[in-house]
N, C-alpha and C positions, 0 to 999 in steps of 0.2 A: 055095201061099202061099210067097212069097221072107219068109228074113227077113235082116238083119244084126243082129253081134255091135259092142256096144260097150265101150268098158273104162272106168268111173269111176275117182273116186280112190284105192278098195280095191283095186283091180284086178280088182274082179270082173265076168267079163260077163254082162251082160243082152239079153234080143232083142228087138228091136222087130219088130211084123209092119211087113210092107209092101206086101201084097195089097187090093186094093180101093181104096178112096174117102179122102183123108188127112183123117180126121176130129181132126188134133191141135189145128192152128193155133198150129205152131209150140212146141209143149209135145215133152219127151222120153217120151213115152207109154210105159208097159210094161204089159203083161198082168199081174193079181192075182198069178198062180203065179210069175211072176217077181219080182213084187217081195217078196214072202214069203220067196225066196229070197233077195233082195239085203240084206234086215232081218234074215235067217237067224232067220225066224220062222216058224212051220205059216202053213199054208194059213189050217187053224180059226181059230186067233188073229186073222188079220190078218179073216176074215169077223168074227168077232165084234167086234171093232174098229169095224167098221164099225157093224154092227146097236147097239151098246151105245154109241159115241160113243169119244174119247179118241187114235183109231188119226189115219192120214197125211189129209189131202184126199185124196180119190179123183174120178174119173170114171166117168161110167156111157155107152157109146155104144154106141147100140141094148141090147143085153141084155146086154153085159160091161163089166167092171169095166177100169180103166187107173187107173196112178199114175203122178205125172208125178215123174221122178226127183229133180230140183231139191225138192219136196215132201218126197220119203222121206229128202234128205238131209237140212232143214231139222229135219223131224220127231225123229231119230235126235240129232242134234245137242240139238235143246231137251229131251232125258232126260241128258245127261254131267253126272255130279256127280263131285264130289275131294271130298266124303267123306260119312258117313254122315248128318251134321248137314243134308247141303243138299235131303233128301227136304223137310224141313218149310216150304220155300219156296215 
């Protein structure tokens, strides 16, 4: 399995596979384990996230999980508050 590294605006990078059949259509697709990392969340969390609701859009193809990055930043962005007052929103 080839993969490359790419660098968002954190500058952190993430791998994309790029072995087999391009099942993105055009989506910056990442493996679960990577995107847990790029939210600098557990693994667990981001599974329960899913099971419980609340967590990124995700993908499922064939049996594994993908986050499409444009999503995880979306997501990360819609939790930034400036201050304690703006949970009740």
């Amino acid at each position: 399995m080839s993969t490359s590294k790419h660098h968002h605006k954190a500058g952190t990078p993430h791998i994309i596979e790029t072995s087999g059949p391009d099942l993105s259509h055009g989506h910056d697709l990442i493996p679960a384990k990577d995107a847990a990392r790029y939210l600098r969340l557990s693994s667990s969390t981001m599974a329960k996230l899913r099971v419980y609701g609340g967590g990124p859009a995700y993908f499922k193809l064939r049996r594994r999980i993908y986050y499409d990055v444009a999503d995880l930043d979306e997501w990360i962005s819609c939790r930034r508050l400036e201050s304690t007052s703006d949970r009740s929103k």
